[in-house]
PALUM-725036 format. One record per residue (C-alpha): z, y, x. Coordinates in steps of 0.02 Angstrom, whole numbers, plus 32768, in hexadecimal, padded with zeros to 4 digits. Each point is the difference from the previous one (the first is absolute). Layout:
<nodes>
ZYX
...
</nodes>
This chain:
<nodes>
56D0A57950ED
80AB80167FAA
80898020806C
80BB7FDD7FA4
808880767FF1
806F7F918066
7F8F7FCD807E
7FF580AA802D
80C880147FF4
7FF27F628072
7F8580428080
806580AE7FF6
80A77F8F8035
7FBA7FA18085
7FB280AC804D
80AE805D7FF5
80537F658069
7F787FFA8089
800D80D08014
80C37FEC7FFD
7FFE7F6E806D
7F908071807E
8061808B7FF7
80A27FC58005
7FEC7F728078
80577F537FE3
80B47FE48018
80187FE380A6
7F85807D8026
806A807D7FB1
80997FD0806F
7FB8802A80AB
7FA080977FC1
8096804E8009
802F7FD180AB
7FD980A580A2
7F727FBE8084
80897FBB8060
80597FA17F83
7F567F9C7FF4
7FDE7FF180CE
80AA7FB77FFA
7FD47F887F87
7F627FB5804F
8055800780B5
80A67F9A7FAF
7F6A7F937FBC
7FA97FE880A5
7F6680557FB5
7F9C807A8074
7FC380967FA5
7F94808C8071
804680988035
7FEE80817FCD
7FE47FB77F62
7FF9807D7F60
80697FC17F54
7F7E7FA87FBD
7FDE7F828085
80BF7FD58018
801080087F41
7F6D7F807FEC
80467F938094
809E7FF87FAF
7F9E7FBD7F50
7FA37F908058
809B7FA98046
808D80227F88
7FEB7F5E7F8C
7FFE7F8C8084
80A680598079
805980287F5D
7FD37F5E7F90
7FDB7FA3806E
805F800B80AC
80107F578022
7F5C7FD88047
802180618082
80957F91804A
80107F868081
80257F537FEA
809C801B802F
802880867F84
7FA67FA47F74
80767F71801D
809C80568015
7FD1804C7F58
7FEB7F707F9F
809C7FA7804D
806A80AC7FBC
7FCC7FD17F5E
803C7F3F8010
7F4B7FBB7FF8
7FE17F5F8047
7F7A800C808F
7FAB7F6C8055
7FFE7FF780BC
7F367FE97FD8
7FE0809D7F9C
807980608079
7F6D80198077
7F9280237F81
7FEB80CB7FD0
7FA17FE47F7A
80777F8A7FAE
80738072802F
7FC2807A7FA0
7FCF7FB37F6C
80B37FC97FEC
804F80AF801A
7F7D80287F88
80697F977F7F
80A7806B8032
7FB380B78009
803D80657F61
7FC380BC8041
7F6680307FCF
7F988097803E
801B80677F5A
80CD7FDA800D
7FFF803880B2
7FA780B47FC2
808080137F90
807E7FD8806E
7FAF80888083
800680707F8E
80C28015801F
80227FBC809C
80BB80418002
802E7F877F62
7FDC7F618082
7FF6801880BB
80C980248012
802B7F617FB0
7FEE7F8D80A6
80598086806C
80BB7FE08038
8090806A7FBA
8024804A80B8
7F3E80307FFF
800780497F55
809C80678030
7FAB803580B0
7F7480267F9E
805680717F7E
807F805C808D
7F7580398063
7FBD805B7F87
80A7804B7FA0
7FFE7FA77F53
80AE7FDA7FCC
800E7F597FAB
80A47FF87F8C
80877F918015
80147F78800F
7F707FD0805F
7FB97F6F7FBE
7F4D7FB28033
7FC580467F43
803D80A78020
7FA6800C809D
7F5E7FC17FCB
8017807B7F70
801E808C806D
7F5A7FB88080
7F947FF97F6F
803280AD7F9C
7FF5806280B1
7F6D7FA9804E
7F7D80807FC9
8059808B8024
80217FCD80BB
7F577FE08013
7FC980B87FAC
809680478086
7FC27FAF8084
7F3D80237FDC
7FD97F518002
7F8D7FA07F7C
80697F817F7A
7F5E7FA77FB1
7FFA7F77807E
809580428094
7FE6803180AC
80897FC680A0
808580927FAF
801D7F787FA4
80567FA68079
80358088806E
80C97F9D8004
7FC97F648026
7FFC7FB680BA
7F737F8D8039
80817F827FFF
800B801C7F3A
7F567FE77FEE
7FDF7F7F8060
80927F887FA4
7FB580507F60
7F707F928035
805F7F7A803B
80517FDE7F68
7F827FF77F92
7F8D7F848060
7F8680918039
7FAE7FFA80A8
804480968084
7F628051802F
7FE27FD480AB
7FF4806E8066
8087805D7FA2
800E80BF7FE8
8057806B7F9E
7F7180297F8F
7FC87F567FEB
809F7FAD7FC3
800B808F7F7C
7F627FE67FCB
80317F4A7FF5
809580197FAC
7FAC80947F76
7F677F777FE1
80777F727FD6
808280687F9D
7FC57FE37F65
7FF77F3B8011
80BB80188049
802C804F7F50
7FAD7F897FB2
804C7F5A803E
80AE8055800B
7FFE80277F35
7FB87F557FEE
808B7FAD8058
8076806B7FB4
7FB67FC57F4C
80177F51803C
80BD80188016
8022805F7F60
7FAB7F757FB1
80677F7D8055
80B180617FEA
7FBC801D7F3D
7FF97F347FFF
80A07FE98041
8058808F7F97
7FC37F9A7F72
80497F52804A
809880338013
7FF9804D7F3B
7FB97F517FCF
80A17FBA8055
806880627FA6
7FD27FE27F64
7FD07F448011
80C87FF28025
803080677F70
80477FAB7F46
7F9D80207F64
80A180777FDE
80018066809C
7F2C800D7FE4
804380547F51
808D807A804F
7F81802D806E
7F8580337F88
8078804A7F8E
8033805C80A3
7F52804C8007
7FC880267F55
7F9F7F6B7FF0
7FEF7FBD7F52
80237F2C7FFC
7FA47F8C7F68
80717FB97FB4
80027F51801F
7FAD7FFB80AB
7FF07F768064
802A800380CB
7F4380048048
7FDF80877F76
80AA806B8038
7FA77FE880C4
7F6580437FC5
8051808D7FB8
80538034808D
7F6D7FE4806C
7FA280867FA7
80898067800B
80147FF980BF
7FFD80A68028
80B780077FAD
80317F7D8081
7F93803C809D
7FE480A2800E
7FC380907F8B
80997FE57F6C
809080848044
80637F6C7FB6
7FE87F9E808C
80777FBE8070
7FA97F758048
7F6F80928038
808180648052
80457F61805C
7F537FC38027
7FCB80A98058
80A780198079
7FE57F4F8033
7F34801E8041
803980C28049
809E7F8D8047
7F8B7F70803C
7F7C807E803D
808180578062
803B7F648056
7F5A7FCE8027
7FE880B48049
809E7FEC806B
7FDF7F56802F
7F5680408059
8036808E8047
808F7F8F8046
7F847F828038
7F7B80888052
8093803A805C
80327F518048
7F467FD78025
7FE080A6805A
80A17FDC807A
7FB97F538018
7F5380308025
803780918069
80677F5F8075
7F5F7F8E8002
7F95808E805B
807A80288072
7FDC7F64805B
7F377FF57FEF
7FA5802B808A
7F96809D8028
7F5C7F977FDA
803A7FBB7F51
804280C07FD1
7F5A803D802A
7FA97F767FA3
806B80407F64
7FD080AD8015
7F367FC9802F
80207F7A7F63
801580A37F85
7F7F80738047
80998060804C
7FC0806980AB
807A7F8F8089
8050807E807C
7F9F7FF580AF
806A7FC1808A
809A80147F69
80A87FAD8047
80507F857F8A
807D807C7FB4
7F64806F7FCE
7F8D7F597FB0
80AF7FD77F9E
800C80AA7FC6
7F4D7FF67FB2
80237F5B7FC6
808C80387FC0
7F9E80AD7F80
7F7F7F767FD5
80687F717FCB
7FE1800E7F49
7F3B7FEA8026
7FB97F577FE8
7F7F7FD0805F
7F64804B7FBC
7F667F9B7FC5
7FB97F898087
8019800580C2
7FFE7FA88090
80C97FC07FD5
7FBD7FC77F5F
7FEB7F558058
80B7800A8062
80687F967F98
7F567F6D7FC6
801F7F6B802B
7F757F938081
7FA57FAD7F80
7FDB80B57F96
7FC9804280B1
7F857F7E800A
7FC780127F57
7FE480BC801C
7FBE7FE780A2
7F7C7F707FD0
7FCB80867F6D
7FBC8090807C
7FB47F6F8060
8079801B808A
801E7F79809A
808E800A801A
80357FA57F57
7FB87F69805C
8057801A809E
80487F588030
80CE80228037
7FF780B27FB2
80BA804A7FF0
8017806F7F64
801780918072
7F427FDA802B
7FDB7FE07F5E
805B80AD7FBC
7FBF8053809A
7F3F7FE87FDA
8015801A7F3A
804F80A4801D
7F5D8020808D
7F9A7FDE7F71
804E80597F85
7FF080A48074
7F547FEF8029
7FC77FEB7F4D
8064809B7FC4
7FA9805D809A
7F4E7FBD7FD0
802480177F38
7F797FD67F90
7FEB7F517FD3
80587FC38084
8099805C7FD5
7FED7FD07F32
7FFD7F5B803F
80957FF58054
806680657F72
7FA67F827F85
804E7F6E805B
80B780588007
7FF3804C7F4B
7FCB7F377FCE
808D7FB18068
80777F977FC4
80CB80407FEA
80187F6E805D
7FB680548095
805B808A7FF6
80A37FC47FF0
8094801A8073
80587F5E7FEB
7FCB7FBB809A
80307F577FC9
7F6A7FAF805E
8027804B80A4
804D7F898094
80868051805D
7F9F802B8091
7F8680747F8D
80A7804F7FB0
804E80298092
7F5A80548042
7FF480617F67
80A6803C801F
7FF2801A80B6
7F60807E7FC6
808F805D7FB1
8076800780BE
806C7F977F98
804D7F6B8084
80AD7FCA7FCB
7FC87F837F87
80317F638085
80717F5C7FB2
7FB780687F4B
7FB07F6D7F84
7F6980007FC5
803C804F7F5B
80618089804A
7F53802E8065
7FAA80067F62
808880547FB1
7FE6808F808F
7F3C7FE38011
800A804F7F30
806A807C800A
7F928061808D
7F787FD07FCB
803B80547F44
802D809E8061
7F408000805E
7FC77FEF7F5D
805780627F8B
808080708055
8090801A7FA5
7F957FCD7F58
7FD17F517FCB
7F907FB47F9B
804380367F54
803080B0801A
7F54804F7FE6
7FF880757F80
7FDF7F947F58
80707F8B8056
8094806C7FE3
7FD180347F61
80047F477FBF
80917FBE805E
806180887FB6
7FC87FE77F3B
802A7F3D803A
80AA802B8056
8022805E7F4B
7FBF7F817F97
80677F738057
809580637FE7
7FCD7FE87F4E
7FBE7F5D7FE8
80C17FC8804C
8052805A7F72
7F7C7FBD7F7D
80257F4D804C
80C08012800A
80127FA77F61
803D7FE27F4F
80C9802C8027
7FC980B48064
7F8280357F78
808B7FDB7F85
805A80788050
7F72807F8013
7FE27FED7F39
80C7801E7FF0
7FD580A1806A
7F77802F7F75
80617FDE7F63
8091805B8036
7FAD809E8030
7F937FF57F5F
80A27FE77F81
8098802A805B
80428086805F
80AA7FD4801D
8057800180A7
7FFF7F4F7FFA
7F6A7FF77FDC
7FCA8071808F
804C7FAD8080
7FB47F6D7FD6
7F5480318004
8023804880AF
80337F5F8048
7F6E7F9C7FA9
7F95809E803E
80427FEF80B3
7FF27F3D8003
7F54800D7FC5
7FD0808E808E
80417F928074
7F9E7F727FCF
7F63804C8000
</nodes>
């Protein structure tokens, strides 16, 4: 039989990839055969994988290809309900109350949202230093780089210091004999429990309960690299948005300009005019020449003007926080004063926070007090204590419990025995337990609301009562919901609230900015007259006259926006 040249060249090929795929292993192989013996235990403990001991490489190494597609591609299967949910509502998908309970639906729909796969996730271990910085706080960047001696030059902005994190980070860990591959606790040597814990807390991730040391770092290392993820994606999302209203406000500008001023303009800019060209064709000329108007041309005025008024509008936004985090922190730090030992404790018991034994009030304020930026973490007992009867009921009837049947049942019953049943079925865990988070995770937001506008006055003023709070008498029933919100808003979320999570802030910012903007785009024909004045004159003239006139359009404009 005759055997072709270039099916042997063929057969020769195929050969050479199976030895070099042998030999050199597959991509993510390659990634954690670099990592010590205790880079990989690490892994598989973060993982909740049991590996023997002693185990030799090649065991741990195998474990760790066994698993890796599904913890690094595939992470999601391995959430709760609860987590699965709070995932998909970060992205703005619409989830059914029915397919709330359901994991598998769950799933399938994060599924639809997931954009790591387990080949980008090798790659991205294979320099961990160029991502797991980016969701740390300046203050924990600078502790980090002070502890260990690395000067960061002036001024100190966030870029520096994640600059200065990332060029050092091997280094440190070669100082300090510790492994870089996939990092140890030296990591986090400058951060408090309390820092890792809100870490958590921010993001929507479950405090490991019960909590140590070790465990919330492991927490925190396992889910750094979806932190980094969502942050850069939200961070897209508002350089995308500010990019679509830098270009508004050039479309106003020009939509208000004469066919002349389009032609000074261009002439201005190098631009070469047809002779003869009509007003939409002038627009579409200086359309495609945006950049002259927006941004990259030097020439550009309008850039210049557009930039000081998103750092201006970015640093009122920044003030206007810090000013309101500063109010909200002397108001919250009023409200405890008058709860009463039982509801401080049930804050500290609500956030997994050890409660002082036989601790006099001054002490439970004082620890209510260091954990007031902590919300409330995952599910508890006080998940139920702001629902309303009829969502007690509901819960109730759905563990098959009596007392949602109980004929002239208060909602202090009725909160009593759901939070009973809540405790016993995270004691038993197992179904029971998945069952009861399946039911929460499902729940409407109507249940856990904290408008309390179906409460009689009698239930308000028990609620606040539970809090030591009496001097609500000759109050209306307003003003007792009014209070009933405003503790409850503190039992919940400390001195946060709903929106200040951690993508929350990112957002509201790029909004706060792009408001700022969308006023000045808005303002009208007459003020981008005047802004168009501004760009003309600095493009033609350089008089003092001149001058001073683009200042006050400038200024008029800044003050706008």
């Amino acid at each position: 039989m005759k055997i072709s040249l270039s099916a042997v060249l063929v057969l020769l090929l195929a050969t050479e990839r199976t030895v070099a795929s042998n030999w050199f292993g597959t991509k993510a192989n390659l990634v954690y055969n670099q990592w010590h013996e205790t880079e990989l235990e690490r892994w598989l403990s973060d993982h909740n994988i049991p590996y023997p001991t002693p185990a030799d490489r090649k065991d741990l190494e195998n474990l760790v290809k066994s698993n890796w597609d599904s913890k690094t591609g595939q992470p999601y299967n391995d959430w709760s309900a609860a987590q699965l949910y709070s995932y998909l509502q970060s992205k703005g998908a619409d989830v059914k109350a029915a397919s709330a309970s359901n994991k598998d639906s769950l799933v399938k729909q994060v599924k639809g949202y997931w954009t790591e796969s387990a080949d980008s996730a090798s790659n991205a271990y294979g320099s961990v230093k160029d991502w797991i910085f980016d969701s740390w706080t300046d203050s924990q960047l600078r502790a980090f780089l002070d502890k260990h001696g690395i000067p960061v030059p002036h001024p100190r902005t966030r870029d520096t210091l994640l600059a200065s994190a990332r060029q050092n980070y091997e280094s440190v860990a070669k100082k300090t004999n510790e492994h870089h591959f996939y990092p140890g606790s030296w990591l986090y040597e400058t951060w408090s429990e309390s820092d890792l814990k809100e870490y958590l807390d921010e993001r929507g991730i479950p405090v490991p309960q019960p909590s140590t040391r070790d465990k919330l770092i492991a927490s925190v290392r396992r889910n750094s690299r979806l932190a980094s993820l969502n942050l850069k994606q939200s961070n897209a999302s508002a350089s995308s948005s500010a990019k679509a209203a830098q270009e508004s406000l050039s479309d106003a500008l020009l939509e208000s300009w004469s066919d002349s001023r389009i032609k000074e303009w261009a002439d201005a800019n190098g631009i070469k005019v047809p002779q003869g060209s009509k007003r939409n064709e002038l627009l579409a000329l200086a359309r495609k020449h945006r950049a002259s108007l927006v941004g990259d041309g030097a020439k550009s005025s309008v850039s210049s003007g557009f930039n000081a008024a998103t750092t201006k509008a970015g640093n009122e936004f920044a003030k206007a926080t810090d000013n309101a985090a500063s109010t909200g922190e002397d108001a919250f730090n009023s409200a405890i004063a008058t709860w009463s030992n039982s509801r401080l404790k049930a804050f500290l018991d609500a956030r997994g926070v050890p409660v002082p034994q036989g601790g006099k009030k001054d002490e439970l304020v004082k620890q209510v007090r260091l954990n007031r930026h902590k919300a409330t973490s995952g599910y508890s007992a006080w998940t139920f204590d702001t629902w309303t009867i009829d969502n007690l009921k509901k819960y109730l009837s759905s563990q098959n419990n009596k007392a949602a049947k109980k004929a002239g049942a208060t909602r202090d019953d009725l909160q009593k025995a759901a939070q009973d049943s809540y405790s016993s079925a995270s004691k038993a865990g197992g179904s029971s337990y998945a069952s009861v988070t399946s039911y929460l995770a499902s729940s409407t937001d109507a249940a856990k609301d904290m408008t309390f506008d179906t409460w009689s006055d009698s239930e308000l003023k028990a609620y606040l009562d539970s809090y030591g709070i009496t001097n609500y008498q000759g109050s209306t029933t307003n003003e007792l919901r009014a209070m009933a919100r405003r503790n409850a808003q503190y039992f919940r979320y400390g001195t946060n609230n709903p929106s200040t999570t951690m993508f929350a802030k990112v957002r509201s910012g790029a909004q706060w900015v792009l408001d700022q903007l969308r006023i000045g785009a808005a303002s009208g024909r007459k003020e981008a007259e005047k802004s168009a004045d501004a760009v003309k004159e600095a493009g033609t003239s350089a008089t003092h006259r001149a001058g001073e006139a683009k200042q006050r359009a400038s200024d008029r404009a800044k003050e706008e926006l």
